[in-house]
C-alpha positions, 0 to 999 in steps of 0.5 A: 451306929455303923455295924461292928467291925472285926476290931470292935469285937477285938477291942471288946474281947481284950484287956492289954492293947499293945501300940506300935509307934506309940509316939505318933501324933495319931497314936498317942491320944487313942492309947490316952483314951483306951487307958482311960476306958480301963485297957492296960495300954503298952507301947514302942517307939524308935525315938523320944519325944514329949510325946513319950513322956506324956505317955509314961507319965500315964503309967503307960509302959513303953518299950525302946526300938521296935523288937519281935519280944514287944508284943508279948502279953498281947491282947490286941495290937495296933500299928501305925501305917507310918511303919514300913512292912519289914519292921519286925515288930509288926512282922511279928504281930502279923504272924502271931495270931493276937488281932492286930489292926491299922491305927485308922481302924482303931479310930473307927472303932473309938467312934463308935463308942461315943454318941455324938462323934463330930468328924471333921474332914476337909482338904484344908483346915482340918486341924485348926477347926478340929483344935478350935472346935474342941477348945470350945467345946470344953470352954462350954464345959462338954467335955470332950474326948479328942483326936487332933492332927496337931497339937492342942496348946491348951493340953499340950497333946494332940488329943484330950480324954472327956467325961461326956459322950462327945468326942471330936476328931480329925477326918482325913481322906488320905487312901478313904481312911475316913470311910473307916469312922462312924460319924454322928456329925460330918463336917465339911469344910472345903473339897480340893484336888489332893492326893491324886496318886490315889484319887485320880481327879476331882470327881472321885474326890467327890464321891468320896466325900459323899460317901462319908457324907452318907455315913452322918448319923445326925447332921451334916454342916458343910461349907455352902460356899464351896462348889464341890462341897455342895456337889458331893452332897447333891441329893442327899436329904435324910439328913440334917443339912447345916451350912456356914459361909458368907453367902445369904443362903447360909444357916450360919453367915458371917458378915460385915468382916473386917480385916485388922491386919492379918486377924478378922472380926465379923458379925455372926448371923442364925438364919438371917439373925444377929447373934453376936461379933466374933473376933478372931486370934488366928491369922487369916480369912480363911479362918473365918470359914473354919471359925463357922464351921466350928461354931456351928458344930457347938450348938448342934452340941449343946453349946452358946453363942458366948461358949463360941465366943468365949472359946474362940477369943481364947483359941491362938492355934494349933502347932505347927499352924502359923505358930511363932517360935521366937524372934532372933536378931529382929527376925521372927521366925514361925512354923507352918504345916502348909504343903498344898498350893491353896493352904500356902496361898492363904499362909502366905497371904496372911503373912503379907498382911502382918506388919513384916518387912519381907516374908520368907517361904522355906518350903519342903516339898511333901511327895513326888506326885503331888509336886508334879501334878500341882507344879504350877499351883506350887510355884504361883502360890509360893511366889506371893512370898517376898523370898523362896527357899526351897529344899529337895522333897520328901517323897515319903512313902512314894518312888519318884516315877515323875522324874520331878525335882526341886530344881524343876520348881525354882525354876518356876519361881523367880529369884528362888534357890534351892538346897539339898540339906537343911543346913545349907538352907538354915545358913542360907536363911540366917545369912540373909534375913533381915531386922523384921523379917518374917521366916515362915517354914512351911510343909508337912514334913521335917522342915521344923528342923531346918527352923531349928537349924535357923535359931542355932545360926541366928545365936551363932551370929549374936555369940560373933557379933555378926549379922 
């Protein structure tokens, strides 16, 4: 275990944890399990969602709009970044002396209350192992606590409470904030150029990895196919090293893979040995990768072979990862949280293997610098699509010194067109689409509005009688 930290003792000494932004993917399942420790958990938020719903269904107080008065009664106070420095909810808590900590933080300090805490980290993938890795893990009957980038369908939330000393979350390298965790078991699924507003190059991406790497109390399984994962990890050997992949050299192999349509089926071999035939229901082959790491990180727990088997026969995905949301006119309409070049090469290219007529990327570009320093990865990767649509990018937390914009990116990509609002870009779509034609939006943004935007176009032109 990692030394305490100012928030463990914060956490210790409290008895009502207030949350600003209590709704957030990342909020929500860290009150959950607070609640269930014994903390009188209270919250805000700006906006209703299911989210809230679940959280008041809990007996969770929470507060509409965020106000200075909120945080009364408080013992400590946790906000999520996603909150701009004026919001004078957390102005308030800053200068009011209660303890009062960043929601990554709060995560550490949850880590390290558990013994065995699996962290999964990756620039690709997280989200999909870390819900498939815990759908497995209860289907073993370990029962979990969880924090997941996205929703589990299983639960219906992004985070589950156990009865065990496991727990499983998602690891994520934005700004090193999983330099803040306290892993027992690191896993490594892939490492890419990302984020390089903050990291710069490759190298530092690295060594960044390494240094969560080291942190491991346990093991650590890591992707031994994947160069720069195997670079980050060079030297380190105080640890249990795990790897997975399909090369020989791996503990955990898969071989014999057959694709059928989009979904894989392949033989799962333990250091050279058969074990069993795992059948995928997520879309892929990259989710053979994430499937390995996964099953891998099950039986270092405790789980079977069939625990794998079983949990995976039964996992179809995370939300927003390939998830469909319903078929209108003949169109098929699915969302996806790809907004890397490499996360839409392999979308996109599960999408071409289904049996569609032509796949449709609606893509929102997600901040400045990453549009400008992967423009060509963007464009050759969007181009695998059979149509592109594109809208202007959210830049999110950054100011546009790039002087980058969408119409640099069409430009790139031929026969693309590109709106400035979403109901130019879902009138657009719905006008256009085709009987058996697959729309996929895609980005980590707000893009799942032009989707929904999409099917009031598609009902609009059944209530018409147009096409």
């Amino acid at each position: 275990m990692m030394q305490e930290q100012p928030i463990d003792q914060a956490l210790s000494a409290a008895r009502r944890v207030h949350f600003i932004g209590i709704g957030g993917s990342g909020m929500c399942p860290l009150a959950e399990i607070l609640r269930h420790q014994g903390y009188t958990i209270t919250g805000s938020d700006n906006n209703e969602s299911e989210t809230l719903s679940r959280v008041r269904a809990l007996g969770i107080e929470v507060q509409m709009g965020q106000r200075a008065e909120n945080i009364q009664g408080a013992d400590m106070i946790v906000f999520t970044a996603a909150l701009l420095p004026d919001n004078p909810e957390l102005v308030a808590a800053k200068a009011s002396g209660i303890p009062t900590f960043e929601r990554a933080k709060l995560l550490g300090a949850v880590t390290r209350r558990y013994q065995n805490c699996i962290c999964v980290c990756g620039t690709h993938g997280k989200t999909t192992t870390t819900a498939m890795l815990t759908q497995m893990m209860v289907t073993a009957g370990l029962s979990p606590s969880a924090v997941i980038g996205g929703r589990l369908p299983m639960t219906n939330s992004n985070g589950l409470v156990g009865e065990s000393e496991h727990m499983v979350c998602e690891a994520c390298e934005f700004q090193d904030t999983f330099l803040e965790l306290d892993p027992d078991v690191a896993v490594i699924l892939n490492i890419d150029e990302d984020h390089l507003e903050y990291f710069k190059n490759l190298d530092n991406i690295i060594q960044s990895f390494r240094k969560f790497s080291q942190m491991a109390q346990k093991a650590i399984i890591y992707n031994g196919d994947d160069l720069n994962t195997r670079r980050a990890l060079e030297g380190i050997q105080d640890k249990r090293l795990i790897s997975f992949g399909r090369g020989e050299e791996n503990f955990f192999r898969a071989i014999n893979v057959i694709m059928e349509g989009a979904f894989a089926r392949y033989d799962l071999l333990y250091h050279g040995e058969y074990l069993t035939t795992i059948r995928l229901q997520v879309p892929g082959e990259h989710n053979i990768s994430n499937s390995l790491a996964a099953i891998a990180a099950v039986m270092f727990s405790g789980g079977s072979v069939m625990n794998c088997e079983q949990g995976i026969a039964s996992f179809r995905g995370a939300g927003r990862r390939f998830e469909i949301l319903g078929n209108y006119h003949g169109v098929t309409l699915a969302d996806d949280y790809a907004h890397h070049p490499k996360e839409l090469e392999v979308t996109l290219t599960a999408a071409k293997q289904m049996p569609f007529r032509r796949v449709w990327a609606v893509f929102q570009p997600f901040t400045f610098s990453r549009t400008a320093l992967l423009l060509d990865d963007f464009a050759a990767a969007l181009s695998l699509a059979d149509r592109v649509v594109l809208t202007k990018i959210m830049g999110a937390r950054e100011v546009n010194t790039y002087g980058i914009s969408t119409a640099q990116l069409a430009e790139k990509i031929p026969g693309s067109v590109w709106f400035e609002e979403f109901q130019e870009t879902a009138e657009y779509v719905a006008a256009h689409t085709q009987d058996g034609d697959l729309v996929l939006t895609l980005g980590c943004g707000d893009i799942y509005k032009a989707g929904k935007m999409m099917t009031e176009c598609w009902k609009a032109q059944k209530t018409t009688g147009g096409q």
